[in-house]
N, C-alpha and C positions, 0 to 999 in steps of 0.2 A: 479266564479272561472275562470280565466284566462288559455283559451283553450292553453295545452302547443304542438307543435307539433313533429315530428320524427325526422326533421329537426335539429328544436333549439336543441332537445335533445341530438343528434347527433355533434355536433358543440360544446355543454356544453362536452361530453365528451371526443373528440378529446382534447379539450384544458385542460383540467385539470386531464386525465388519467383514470375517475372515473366509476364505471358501470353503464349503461344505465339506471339501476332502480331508483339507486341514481342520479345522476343528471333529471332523471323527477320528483324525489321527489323535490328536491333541486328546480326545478323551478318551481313547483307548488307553494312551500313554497313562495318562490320569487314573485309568478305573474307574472311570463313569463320575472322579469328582467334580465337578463343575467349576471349583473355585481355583482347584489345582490344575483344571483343563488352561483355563483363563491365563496361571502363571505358564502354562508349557506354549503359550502361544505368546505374552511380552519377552520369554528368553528367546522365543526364535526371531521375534523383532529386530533385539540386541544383538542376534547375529549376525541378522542380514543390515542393520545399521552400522555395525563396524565393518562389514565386508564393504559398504558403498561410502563409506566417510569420506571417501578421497573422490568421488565423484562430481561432476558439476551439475549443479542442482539453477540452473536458470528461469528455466521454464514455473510455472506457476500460478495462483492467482492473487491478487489484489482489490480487497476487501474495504471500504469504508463504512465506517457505522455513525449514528450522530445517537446522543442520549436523547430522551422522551420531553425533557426542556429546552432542548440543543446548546444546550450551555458547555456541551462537551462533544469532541468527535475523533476518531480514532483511525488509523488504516493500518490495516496488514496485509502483510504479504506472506501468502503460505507458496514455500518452493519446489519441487519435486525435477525432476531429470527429464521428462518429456512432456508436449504439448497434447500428447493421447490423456494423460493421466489428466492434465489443469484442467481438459475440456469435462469432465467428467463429474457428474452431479453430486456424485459424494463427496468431493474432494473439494466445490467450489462450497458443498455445506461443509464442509468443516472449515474452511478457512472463513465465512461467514461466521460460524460460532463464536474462531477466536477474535475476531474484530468485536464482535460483541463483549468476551472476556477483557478484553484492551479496554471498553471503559472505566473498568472499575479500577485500572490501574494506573500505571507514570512512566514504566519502564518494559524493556521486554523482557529481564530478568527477572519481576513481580509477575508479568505474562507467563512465565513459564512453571509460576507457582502454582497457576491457580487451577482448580478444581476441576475437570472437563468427565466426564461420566465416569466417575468414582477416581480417576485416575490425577495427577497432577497432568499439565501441559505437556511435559516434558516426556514423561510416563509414553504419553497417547501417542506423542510421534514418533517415538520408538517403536509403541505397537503398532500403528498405521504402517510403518515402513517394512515392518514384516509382513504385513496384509497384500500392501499393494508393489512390494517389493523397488520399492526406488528410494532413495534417499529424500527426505523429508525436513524440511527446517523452515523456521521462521525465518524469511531474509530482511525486512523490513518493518519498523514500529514506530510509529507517529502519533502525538496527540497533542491538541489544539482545546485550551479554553477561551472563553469569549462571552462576548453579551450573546453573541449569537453565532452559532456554528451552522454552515451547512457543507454540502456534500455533493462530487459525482461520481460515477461510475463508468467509466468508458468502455464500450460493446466489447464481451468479450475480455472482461478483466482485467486485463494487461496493463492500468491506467487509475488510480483513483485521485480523486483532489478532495481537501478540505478547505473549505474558506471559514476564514474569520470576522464576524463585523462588529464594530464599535457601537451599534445599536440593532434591536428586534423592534417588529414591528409586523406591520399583517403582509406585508408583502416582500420581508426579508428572506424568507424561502427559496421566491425566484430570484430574485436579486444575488444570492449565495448562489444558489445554482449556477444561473447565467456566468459569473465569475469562476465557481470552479470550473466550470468549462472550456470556458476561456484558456483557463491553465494548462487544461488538460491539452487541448489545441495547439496552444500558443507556446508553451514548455518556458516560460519568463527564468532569466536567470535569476533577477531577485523581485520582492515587493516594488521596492522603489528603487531612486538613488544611492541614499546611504545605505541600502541594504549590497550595491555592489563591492566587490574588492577593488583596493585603490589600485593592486598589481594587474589585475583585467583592466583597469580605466588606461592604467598609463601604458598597460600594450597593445588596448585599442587606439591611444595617441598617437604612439611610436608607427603603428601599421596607418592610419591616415595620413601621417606626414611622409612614410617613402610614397604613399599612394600620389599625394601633392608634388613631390617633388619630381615623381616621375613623370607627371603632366606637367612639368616645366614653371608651377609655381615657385615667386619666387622665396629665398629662406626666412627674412621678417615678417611676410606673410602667413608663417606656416600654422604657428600656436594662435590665431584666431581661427581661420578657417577649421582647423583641429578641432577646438575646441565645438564650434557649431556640429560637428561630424560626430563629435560625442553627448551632446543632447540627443542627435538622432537615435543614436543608439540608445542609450536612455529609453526612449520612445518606442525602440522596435523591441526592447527585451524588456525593460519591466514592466510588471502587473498592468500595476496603477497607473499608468502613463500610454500602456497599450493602446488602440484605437479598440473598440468594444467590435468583436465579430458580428453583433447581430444589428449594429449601428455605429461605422466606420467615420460617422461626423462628429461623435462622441468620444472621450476615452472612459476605460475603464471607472474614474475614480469619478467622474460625471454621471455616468450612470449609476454607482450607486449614490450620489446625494439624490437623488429621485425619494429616497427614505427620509430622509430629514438634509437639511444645511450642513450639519457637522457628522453624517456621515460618513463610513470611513471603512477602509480593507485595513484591518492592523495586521493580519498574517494567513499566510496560507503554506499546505505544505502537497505536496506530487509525489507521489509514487509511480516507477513506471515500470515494467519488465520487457526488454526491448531487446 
């Protein structure tokens, strides 16, 4: 048997995450090879990932990254079976990594391509999930181009927002911020208007006209009054239309023309694990 020492051992686990037991197991098995230690630790991954495939992986963190011109901005969500694991510094770096990999791409099947420390995506969280022994997946992938991208983080991961604005500028930074925040807060069903479904409009109609009816409004009265009831809403769930938390005499879409006149939120997207 192939003398393994504290070294290799040491070196096997820096590089593949794994605890010091298991990788001297791994290189015993191996013969002290390094690269076949490596493989004796992604097949025990695939082990321990089809033993937990059927598991609920809720728990997690939630990542956004914006590119170095914000022209571009990304959120993932890396998911795991408990909140011991999400809290945990290696695990919120690695889900930081892959938000970072998420720029260069459009999809999270291109996300699962690419390259993460010699390994594909796919590769790695197989390996992870034999390391930290919970089921491991990407749950979530979003990305947002724009004149100008920004970004929040809500304490504790659980939350991230992308905003998108139809113009940059020196103070489009806060301005994105302030908005994603907002989101992240306010959880808006859409941007605006037209970004609602007309089946939520007309069964928030339906639900204010029993609400009328049952205060004794009378029935030709109903689809006016309605209809004011649904601007409200409008008002309390979209974006743009929102009152601005940090300035409730404002809405959102006022706040930002602070940036110029034809200012503008053209999208945003929320991620939450809740």
């Amino acid at each position: 048997m192939a003398k393994i020492t504290a070294a290799e051992v040491n070196k096997l686990r820096k590089s593949t995450g794994a605890g010091m037991m298991d990788c001297k197991k791994a290189l015993v098995e191996a013969e002290g090879d390094f690269d076949k230690a490596v493989e004796v630790l992604r097949k025990q991954g695939q082990k321990v990932a089809a033993k937990r495939a059927d598991r609920d992986s809720s728990e997690g963190a939630v990542i956004a990254k914006v590119s170095a011109d914000n022209k571009k901005g990304a959120i993932v969500s890396l998911n795991c079976e408990t909140d011991f694991v999400a809290k945990n510094d290696s695990f919120v770096s690695m889900a930081t990594q892959l938000a970072e990999l998420a720029l260069k791409v459009n999809s999270k099947e291109e996300l699962l391509k690419q390259d993460m420390d010699g390994l594909t995506v796919e590769e790695k969280l197989t390996e992870q999930t034999g390391v930290i022994g919970e089921k491991l997946e990407i749950g979530d992938f979003r990305v947002l181009e724009a004149a100008f991208v920004g970004s929040y983080i809500h304490a504790g991961n659980k939350i991230a927002v992308l905003t998108a604005l139809s113009t940059a500028g020196d103070q489009a930074g806060e301005v994105a911020k302030d908005v994603s925040m907002q989101a992240a807060a306010m959880n808006p069903i859409a941007l605006n208007e037209e970004g609602v479904d007309q089946s939520t409009i007309d069964s928030e109609i339906e639900i204010a006209k029993d609400q009328l009816r049952q205060e004794g409004k009378p029935e030709d009265m109903l689809d006016k009054i309605a209809q004011g009831k649904i601007k409200r809403y409008f008002k309390d769930n979209t974006l743009v239309n929102q009152a601005f938390i940090k300035d409730n005499k404002i809405s959102i879409a006022q706040h930002v023309k602070t940036l110029g006149a034809d200012a503008k939120v053209v999208a945003f997207e929320r991620v939450a694990l809740v």
